[in-house]
VOTOR-131734 format. One record per residue (C-alpha): residue in three letters; chain; x negated, y, z negated; residue number from 1. Coordinates in steps of 0.02 Angstrom, whole numbers. Layout:
residues N
(pt "ALA" "A" (X Y Z) NUM)
...
END
This chain:
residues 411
(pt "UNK" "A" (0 0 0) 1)
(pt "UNK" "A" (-65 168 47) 2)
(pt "UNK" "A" (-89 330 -87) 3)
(pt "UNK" "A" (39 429 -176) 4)
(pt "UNK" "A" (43 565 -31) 5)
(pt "UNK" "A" (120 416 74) 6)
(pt "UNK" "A" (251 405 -46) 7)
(pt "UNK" "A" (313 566 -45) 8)
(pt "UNK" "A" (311 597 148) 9)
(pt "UNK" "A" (463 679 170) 10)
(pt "UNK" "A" (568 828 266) 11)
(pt "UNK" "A" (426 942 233) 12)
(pt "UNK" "A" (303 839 347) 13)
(pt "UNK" "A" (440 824 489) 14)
(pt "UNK" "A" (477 993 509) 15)
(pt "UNK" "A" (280 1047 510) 16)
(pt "UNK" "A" (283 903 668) 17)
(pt "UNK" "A" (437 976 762) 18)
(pt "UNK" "A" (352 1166 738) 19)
(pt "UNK" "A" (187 1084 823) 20)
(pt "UNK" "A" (267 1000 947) 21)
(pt "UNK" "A" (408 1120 998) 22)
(pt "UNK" "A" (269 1244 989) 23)
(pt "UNK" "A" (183 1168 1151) 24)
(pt "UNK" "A" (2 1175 1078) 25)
(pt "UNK" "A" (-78 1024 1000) 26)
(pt "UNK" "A" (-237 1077 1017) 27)
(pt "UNK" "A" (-334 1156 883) 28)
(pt "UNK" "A" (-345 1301 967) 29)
(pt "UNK" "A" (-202 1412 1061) 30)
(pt "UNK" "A" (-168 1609 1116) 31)
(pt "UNK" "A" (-162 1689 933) 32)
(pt "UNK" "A" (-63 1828 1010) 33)
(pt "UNK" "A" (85 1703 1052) 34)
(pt "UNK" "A" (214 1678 919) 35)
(pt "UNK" "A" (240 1505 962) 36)
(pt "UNK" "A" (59 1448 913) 37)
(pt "UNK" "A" (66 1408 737) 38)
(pt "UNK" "A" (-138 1365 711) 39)
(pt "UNK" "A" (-94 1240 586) 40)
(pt "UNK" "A" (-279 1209 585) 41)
(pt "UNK" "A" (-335 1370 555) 42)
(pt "UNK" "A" (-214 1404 420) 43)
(pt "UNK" "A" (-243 1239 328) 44)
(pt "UNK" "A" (-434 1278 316) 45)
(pt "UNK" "A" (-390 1459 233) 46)
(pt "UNK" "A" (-280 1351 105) 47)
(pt "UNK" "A" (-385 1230 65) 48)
(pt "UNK" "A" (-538 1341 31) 49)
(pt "UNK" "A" (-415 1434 -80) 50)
(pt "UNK" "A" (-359 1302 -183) 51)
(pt "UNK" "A" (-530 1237 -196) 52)
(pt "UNK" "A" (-593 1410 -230) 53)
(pt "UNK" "A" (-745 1410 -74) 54)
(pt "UNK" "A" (-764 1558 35) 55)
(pt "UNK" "A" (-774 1431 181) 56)
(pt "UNK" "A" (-670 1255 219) 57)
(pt "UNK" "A" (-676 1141 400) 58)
(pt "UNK" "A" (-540 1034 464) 59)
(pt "UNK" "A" (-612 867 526) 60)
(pt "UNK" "A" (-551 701 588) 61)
(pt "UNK" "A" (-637 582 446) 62)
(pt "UNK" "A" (-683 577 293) 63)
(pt "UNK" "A" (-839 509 355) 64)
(pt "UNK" "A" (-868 633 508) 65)
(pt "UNK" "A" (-848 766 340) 66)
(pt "UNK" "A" (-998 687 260) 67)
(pt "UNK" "A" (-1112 675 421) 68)
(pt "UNK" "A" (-1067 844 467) 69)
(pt "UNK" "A" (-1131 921 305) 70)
(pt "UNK" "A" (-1272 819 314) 71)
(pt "UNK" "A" (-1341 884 460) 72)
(pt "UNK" "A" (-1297 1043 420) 73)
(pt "UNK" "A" (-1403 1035 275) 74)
(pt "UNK" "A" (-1549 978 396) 75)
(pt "UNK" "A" (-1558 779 322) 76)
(pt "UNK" "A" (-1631 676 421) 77)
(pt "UNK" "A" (-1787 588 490) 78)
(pt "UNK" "A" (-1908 564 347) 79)
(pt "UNK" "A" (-1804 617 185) 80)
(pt "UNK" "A" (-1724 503 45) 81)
(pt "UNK" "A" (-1545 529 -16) 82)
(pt "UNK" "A" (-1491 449 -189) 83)
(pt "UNK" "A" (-1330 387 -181) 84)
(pt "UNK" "A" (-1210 262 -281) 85)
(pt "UNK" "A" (-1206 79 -267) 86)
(pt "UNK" "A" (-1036 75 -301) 87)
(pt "UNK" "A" (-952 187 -170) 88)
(pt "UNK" "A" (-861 166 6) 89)
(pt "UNK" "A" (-993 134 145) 90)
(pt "UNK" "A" (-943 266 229) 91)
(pt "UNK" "A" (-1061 352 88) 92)
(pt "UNK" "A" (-1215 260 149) 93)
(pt "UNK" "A" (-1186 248 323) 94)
(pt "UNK" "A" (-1157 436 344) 95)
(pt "UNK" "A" (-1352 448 284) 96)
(pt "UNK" "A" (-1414 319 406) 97)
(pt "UNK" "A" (-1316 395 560) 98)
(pt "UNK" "A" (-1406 560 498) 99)
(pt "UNK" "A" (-1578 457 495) 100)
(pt "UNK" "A" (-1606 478 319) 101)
(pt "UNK" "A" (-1642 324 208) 102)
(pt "UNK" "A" (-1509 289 49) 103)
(pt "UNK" "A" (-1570 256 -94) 104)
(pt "UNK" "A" (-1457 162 -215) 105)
(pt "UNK" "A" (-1444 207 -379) 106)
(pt "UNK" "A" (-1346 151 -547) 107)
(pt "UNK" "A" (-1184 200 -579) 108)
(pt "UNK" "A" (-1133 216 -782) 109)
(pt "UNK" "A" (-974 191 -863) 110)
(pt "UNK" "A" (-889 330 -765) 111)
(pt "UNK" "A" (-921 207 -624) 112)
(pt "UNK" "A" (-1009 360 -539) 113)
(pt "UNK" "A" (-1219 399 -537) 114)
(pt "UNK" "A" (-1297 391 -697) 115)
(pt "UNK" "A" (-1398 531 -719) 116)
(pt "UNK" "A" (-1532 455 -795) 117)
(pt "UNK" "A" (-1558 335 -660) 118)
(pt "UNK" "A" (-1551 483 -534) 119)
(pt "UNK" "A" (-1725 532 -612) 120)
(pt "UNK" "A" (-1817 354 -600) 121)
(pt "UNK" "A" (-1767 366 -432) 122)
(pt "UNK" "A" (-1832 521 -355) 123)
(pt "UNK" "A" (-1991 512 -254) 124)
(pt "UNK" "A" (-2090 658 -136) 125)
(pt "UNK" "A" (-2010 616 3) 126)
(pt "UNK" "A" (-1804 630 -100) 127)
(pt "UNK" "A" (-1708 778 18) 128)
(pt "UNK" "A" (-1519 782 -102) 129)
(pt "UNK" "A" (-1409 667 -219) 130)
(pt "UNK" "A" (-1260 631 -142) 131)
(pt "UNK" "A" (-1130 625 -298) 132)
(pt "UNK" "A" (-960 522 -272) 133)
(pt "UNK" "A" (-827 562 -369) 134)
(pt "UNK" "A" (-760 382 -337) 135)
(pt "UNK" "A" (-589 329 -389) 136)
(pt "UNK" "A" (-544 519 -423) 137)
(pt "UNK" "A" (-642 518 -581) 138)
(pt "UNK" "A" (-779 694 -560) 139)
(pt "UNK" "A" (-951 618 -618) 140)
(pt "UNK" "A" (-1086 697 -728) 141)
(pt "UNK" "A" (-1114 854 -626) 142)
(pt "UNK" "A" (-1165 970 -763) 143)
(pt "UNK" "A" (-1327 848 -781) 144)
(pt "UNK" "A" (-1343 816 -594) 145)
(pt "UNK" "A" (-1329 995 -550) 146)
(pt "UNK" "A" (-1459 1015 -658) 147)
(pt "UNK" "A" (-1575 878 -607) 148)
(pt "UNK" "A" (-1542 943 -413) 149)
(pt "UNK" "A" (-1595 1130 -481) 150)
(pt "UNK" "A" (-1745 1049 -568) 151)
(pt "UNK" "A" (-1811 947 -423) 152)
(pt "UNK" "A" (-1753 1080 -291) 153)
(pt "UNK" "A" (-1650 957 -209) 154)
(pt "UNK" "A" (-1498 962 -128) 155)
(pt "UNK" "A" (-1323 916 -187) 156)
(pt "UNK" "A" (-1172 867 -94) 157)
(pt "UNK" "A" (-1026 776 -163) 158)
(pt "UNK" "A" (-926 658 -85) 159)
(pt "UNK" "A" (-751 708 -132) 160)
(pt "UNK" "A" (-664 569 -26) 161)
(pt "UNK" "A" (-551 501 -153) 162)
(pt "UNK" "A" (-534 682 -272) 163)
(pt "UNK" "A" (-418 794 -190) 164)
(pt "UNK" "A" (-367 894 -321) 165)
(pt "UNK" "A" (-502 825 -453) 166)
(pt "UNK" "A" (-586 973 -568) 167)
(pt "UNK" "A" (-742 979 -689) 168)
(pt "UNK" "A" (-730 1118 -807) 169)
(pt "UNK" "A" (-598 1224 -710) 170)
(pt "UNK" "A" (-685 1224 -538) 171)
(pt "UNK" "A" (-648 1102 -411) 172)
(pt "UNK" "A" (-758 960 -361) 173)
(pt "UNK" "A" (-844 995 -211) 174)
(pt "UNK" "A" (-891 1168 -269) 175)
(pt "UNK" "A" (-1036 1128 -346) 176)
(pt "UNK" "A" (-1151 1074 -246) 177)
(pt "UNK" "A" (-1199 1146 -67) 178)
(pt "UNK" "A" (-1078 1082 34) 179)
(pt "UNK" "A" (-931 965 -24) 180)
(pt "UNK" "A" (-823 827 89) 181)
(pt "UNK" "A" (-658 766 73) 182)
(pt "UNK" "A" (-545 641 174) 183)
(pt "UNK" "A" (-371 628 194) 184)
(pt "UNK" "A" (-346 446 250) 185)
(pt "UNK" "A" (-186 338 204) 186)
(pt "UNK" "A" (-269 286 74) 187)
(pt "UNK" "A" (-326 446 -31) 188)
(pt "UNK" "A" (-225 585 -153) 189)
(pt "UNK" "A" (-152 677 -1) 190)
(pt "UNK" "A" (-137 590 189) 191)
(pt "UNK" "A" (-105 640 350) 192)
(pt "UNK" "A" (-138 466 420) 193)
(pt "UNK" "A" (-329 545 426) 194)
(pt "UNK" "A" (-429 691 426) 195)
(pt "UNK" "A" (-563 761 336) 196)
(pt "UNK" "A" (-616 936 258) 197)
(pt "UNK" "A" (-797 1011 240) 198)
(pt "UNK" "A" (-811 1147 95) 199)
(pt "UNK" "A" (-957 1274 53) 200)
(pt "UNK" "A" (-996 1446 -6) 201)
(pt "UNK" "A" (-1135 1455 98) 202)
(pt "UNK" "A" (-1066 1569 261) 203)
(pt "UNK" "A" (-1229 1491 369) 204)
(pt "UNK" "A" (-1214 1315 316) 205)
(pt "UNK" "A" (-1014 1351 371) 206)
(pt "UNK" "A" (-1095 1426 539) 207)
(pt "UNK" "A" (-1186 1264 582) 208)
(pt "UNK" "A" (-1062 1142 519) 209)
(pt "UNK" "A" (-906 1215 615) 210)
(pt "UNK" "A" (-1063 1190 783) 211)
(pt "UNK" "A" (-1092 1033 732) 212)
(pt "UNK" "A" (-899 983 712) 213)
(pt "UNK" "A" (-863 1077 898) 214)
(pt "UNK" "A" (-1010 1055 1036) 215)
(pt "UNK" "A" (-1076 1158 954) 216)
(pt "UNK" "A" (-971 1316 962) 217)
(pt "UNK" "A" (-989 1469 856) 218)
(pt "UNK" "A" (-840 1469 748) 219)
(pt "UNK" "A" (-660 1464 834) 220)
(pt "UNK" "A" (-764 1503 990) 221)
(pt "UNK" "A" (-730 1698 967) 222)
(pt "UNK" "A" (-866 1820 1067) 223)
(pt "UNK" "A" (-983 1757 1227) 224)
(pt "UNK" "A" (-1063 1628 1165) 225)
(pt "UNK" "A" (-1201 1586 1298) 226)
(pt "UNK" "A" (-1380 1609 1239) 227)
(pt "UNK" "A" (-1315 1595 1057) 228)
(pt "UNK" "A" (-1309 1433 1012) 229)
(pt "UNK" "A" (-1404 1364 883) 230)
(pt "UNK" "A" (-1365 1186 868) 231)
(pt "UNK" "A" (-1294 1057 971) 232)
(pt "UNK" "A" (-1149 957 921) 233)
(pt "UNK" "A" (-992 840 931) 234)
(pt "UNK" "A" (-803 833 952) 235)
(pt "UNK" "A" (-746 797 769) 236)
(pt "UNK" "A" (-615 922 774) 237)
(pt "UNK" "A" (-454 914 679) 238)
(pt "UNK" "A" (-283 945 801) 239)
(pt "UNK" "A" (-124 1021 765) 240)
(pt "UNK" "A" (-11 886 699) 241)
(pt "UNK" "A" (-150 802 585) 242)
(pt "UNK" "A" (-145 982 514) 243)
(pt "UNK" "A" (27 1007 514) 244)
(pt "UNK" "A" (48 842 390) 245)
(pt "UNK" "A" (-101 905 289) 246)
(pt "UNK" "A" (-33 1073 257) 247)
(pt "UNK" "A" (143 1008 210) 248)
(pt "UNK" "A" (58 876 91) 249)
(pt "UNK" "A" (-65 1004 -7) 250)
(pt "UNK" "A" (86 1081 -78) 251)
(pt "UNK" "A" (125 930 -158) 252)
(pt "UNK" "A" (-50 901 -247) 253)
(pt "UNK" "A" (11 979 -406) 254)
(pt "UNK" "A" (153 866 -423) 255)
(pt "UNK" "A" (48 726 -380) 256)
(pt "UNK" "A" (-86 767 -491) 257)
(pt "UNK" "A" (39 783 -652) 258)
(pt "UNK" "A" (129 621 -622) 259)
(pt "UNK" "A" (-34 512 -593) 260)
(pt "UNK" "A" (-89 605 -787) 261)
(pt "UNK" "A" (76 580 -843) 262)
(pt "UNK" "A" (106 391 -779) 263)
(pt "UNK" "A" (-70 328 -822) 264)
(pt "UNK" "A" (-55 387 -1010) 265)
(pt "UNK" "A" (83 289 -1042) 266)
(pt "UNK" "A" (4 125 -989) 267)
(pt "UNK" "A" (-160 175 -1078) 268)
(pt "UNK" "A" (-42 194 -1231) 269)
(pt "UNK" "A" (38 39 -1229) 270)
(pt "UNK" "A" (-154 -56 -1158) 271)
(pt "UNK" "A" (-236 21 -1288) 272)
(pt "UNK" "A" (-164 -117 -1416) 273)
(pt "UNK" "A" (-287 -216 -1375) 274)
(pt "UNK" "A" (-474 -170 -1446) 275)
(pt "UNK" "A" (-552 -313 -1333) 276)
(pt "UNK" "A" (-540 -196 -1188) 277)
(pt "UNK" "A" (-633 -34 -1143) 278)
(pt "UNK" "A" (-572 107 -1028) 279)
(pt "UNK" "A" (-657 187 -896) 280)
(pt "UNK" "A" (-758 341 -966) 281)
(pt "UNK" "A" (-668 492 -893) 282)
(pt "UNK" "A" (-783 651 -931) 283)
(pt "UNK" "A" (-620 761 -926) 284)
(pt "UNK" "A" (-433 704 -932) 285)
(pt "UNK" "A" (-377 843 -862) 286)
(pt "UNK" "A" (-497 870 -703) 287)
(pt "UNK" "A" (-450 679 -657) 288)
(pt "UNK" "A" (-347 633 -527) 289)
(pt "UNK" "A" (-391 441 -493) 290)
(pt "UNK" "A" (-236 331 -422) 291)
(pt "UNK" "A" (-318 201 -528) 292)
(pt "UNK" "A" (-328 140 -716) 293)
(pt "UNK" "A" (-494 39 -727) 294)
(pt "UNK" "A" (-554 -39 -890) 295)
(pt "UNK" "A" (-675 -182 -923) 296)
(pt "UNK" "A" (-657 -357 -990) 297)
(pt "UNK" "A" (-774 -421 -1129) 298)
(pt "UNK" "A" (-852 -529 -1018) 299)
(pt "UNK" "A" (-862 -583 -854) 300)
(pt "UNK" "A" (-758 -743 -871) 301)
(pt "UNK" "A" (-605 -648 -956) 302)
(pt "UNK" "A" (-628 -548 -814) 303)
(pt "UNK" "A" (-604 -685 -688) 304)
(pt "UNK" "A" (-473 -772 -780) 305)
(pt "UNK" "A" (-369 -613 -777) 306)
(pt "UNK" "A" (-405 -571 -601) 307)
(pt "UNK" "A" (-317 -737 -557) 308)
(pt "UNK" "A" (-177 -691 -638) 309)
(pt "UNK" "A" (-131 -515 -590) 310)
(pt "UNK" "A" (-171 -579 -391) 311)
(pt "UNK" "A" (-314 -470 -352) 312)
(pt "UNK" "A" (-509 -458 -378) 313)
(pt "UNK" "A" (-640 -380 -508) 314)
(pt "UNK" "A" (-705 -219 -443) 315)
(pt "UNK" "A" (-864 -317 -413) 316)
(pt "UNK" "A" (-781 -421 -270) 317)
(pt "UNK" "A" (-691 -260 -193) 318)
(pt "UNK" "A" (-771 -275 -23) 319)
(pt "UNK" "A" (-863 -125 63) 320)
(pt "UNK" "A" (-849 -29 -97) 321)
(pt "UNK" "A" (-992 -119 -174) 322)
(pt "UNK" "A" (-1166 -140 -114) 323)
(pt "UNK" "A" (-1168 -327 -158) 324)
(pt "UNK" "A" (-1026 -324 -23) 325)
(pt "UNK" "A" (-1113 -225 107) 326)
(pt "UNK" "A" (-1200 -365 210) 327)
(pt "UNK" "A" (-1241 -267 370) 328)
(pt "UNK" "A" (-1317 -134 254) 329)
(pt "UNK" "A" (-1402 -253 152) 330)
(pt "UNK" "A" (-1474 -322 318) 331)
(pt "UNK" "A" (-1527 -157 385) 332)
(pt "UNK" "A" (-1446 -142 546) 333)
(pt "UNK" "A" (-1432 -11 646) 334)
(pt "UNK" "A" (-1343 53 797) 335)
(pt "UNK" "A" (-1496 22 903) 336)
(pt "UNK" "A" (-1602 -95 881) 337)
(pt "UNK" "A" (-1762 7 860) 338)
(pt "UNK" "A" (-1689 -12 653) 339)
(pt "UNK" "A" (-1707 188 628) 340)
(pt "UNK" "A" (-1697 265 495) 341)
(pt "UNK" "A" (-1792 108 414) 342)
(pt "UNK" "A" (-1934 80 529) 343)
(pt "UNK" "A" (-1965 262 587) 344)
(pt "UNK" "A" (-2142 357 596) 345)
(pt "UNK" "A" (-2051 494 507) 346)
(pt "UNK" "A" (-2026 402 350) 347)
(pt "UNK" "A" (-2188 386 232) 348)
(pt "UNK" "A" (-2129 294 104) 349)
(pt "UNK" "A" (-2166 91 70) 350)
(pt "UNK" "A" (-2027 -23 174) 351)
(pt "UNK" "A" (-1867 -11 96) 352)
(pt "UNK" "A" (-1791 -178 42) 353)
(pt "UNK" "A" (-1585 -193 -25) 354)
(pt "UNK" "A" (-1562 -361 -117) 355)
(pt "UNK" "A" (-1389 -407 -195) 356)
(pt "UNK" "A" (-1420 -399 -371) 357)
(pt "UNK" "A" (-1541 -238 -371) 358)
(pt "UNK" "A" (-1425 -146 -483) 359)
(pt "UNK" "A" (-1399 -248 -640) 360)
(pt "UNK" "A" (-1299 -104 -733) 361)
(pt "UNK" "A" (-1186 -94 -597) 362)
(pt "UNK" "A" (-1157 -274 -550) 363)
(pt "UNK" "A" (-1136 -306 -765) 364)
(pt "UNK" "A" (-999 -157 -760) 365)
(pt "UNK" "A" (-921 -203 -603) 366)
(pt "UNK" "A" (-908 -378 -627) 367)
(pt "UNK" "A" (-815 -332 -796) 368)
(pt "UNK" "A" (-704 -228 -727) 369)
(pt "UNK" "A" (-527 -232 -644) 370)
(pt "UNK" "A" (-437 -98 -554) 371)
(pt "UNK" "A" (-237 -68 -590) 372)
(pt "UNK" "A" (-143 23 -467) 373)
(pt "UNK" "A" (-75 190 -530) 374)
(pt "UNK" "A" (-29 283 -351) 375)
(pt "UNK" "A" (-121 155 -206) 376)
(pt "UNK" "A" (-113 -21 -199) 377)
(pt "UNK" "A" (-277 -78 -93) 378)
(pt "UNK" "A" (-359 -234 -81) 379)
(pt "UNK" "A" (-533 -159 -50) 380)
(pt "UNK" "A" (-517 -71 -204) 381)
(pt "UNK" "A" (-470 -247 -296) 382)
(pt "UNK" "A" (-306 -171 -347) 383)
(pt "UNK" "A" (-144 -283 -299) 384)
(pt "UNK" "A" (-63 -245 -469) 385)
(pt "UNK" "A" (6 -106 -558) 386)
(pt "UNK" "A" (114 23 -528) 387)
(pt "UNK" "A" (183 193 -396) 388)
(pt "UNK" "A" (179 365 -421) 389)
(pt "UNK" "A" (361 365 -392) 390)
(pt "UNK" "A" (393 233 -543) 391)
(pt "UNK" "A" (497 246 -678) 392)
(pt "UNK" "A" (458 262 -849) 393)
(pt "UNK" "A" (551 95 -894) 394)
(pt "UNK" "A" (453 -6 -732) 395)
(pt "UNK" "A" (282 79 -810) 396)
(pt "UNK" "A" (328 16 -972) 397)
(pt "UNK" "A" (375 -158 -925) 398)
(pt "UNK" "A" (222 -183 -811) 399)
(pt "UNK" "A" (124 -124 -949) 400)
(pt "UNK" "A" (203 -255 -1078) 401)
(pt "UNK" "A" (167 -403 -932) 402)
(pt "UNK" "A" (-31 -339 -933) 403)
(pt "UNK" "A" (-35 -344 -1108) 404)
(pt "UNK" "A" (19 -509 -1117) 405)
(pt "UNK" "A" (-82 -573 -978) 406)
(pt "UNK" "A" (-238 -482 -1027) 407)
(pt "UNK" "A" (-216 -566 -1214) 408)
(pt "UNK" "A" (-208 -739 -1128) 409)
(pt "UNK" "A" (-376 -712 -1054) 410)
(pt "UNK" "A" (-470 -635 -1181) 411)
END
């Protein structure tokens, strides 16, 4: 089952459709003097960087074009190291090797996002940025990582895939570091089937993105552009109707944001009967917007046994989430087979080798730990039980009662 945005398509969604296509311009860009163009595009990106509080925001067609795009923008490539999760969707690693830079994994705590401390044993010379994922909706430790980027004078972008709508001390994630992605897949806070947003602060790092994202245009291809081009660039442009969905579902974020709080604290309240089992460390309540309740088993056998049960997976087994999962990354390959960014003259550093395993605080943590659907229901998350966004309280507190009781059988 998809997100809680999927739920609550509605009226407002098919009238921003009919406006597009009764407007006769699908196409990202139109005649702004003609009342009939709407620039749905346009006007989402001025939204979105408002509610997210950047000076700048790109439409995109991915989630994963959103994270390439800012990482060439930001000059990663050929040569540099970028610390990233081992628990985090592959679009996360694969971004970096399209960019020809080479991940490097790193631990992820009981936030389920980096651990700061294993940030620092893994910086070298040759580390370029720390890609932070705020994975499951839950923002990770960016005071600390900030910090350790400021410290090492590295870059940081965060991978805001599944936290539309997340904060960390009042500020929106994404805002942080240089340049911030989102995605608005079927599967995240807010959908329009997909799509993707780039944010920044940074008016030239906006400049080269919006290039990158359009053949390398100057933004919405205003003035004579020949002779000014800096960069040269790709067709990962957002159109008109993605938009149109987008902008319809942002207004909803709020609503969606105070029923996943509201839903998920009453089956923490009746779960939390049971000592046996530990919660997810959420830095801050209120900045969280994950469509998931995660919490670990005391062991890994409990784990199993209640896996079994509810019909679904530990987190550990949740496909190309987790590194262990990843086999074609594990295995190095690469689009062509010259195995760039791995074997590359560019890249100083001793041959990089991924073995399952290599992350023992992750595969201990993940191994314990089982997903429960709050808003999305997705087998590559390991989720296949739980609850909607749109349930009521007496269906929370009855599913809740069943997980008790299974969860005391196992344990």
């Amino acid at each position: 089952m998809p997100g809680p945005g999927m739920d609550l398509i509605g009226n407002e969604e098919k009238k921003a459709l009919l406006e597009v296509i009764e407007s006769g311009y699908l196409y990202r860009y139109g005649d702004y003097s003609d009342p009939n163009f709407k620039a749905k595009v346009w006007n989402l990106e001025q939204q979105v960087a408002s509610y997210t509080g950047v000076n700048f925001a790109l439409a995109v067609n991915s989630g994963t074009t959103a994270l390439l795009t800012a990482l060439w923008a930001l000059k990663i490539g050929p040569g540099d190291e970028v610390i990233v999760p081992g628990y985090t969707f592959i679009a996360s690693i694969t971004a970096i090797i399209f960019a020809r830079a080479v991940p490097i994994l790193a631990e992820v705590d009981e936030t389920l996002t980096l651990d700061p401390e294993d940030i620092k044993r893994k910086i070298t010379p040759r580390t370029k940025a720390i890609m932070l994922v705020h994975m499951l909706g839950n923002p990770g430790h960016l005071d600390e990582i900030k910090k350790i980027a400021e410290d090492n004078n590295l870059i940081l972008i965060e991978d805001c895939a599944q936290a539309f709508g997340a904060s960390f001390r009042g500020k929106s994630v994404g805002t942080y570091g240089q340049m911030g992605a989102f995605s608005l897949n079927i599967y995240k806070t807010i959908t329009a089937g997909d799509g993707g947003m780039v944010v920044t602060n940074d008016e030239n790092l906006y400049k080269r993105a919006f290039a990158i994202h359009d053949q390398g245009h100057l933004p919405l291809r205003q003035g004579v552009e020949q002779g000014k081009r800096t960069v040269l660039g790709l067709n990962f442009r957002m159109n008109e109707l993605t938009a149109a969905v987008a902008g319809a579902q942002l207004k909803k974020i709020d609503f969606i944001k105070n029923k996943l709080h509201s839903n998920k604290e009453l089956l923490k309240r009746i779960l939390s009967d049971i000592d046996e089992i530990k919660f997810r460390q959420i830095l801050e309540e209120d900045g969280d917007i994950g469509t998931l309740l995660t919490f670990f088993m005391p062991n890994v056998k409990s784990a199993n046994n209640l896996a079994i049960k509810l019909n679904c997976t530990t987190v550990a087994k949740s496909g190309w989430h987790v590194y262990n999962n990843m086999e074609h990354f594990l295995n190095q390959m690469t689009v062509t087979d010259e195995g760039c960014p791995f074997k590359c003259p560019f890249y100083k550093g001793a041959p990089v080798k991924y073995t399952k395993g290599m992350l023992p605080q992750t595969d201990d943590l993940l191994e314990r730990a089982i997903n429960i659907s709050i808003g999305v229901s997705d087998a590559g998350l390991g989720s296949a039980y739980g609850i909607r966004i749109n349930s009521s309280k007496e269906e929370i507190e009855t599913t809740g009662q069943n997980l008790l009781n299974m969860i005391r059988k196992c344990i």
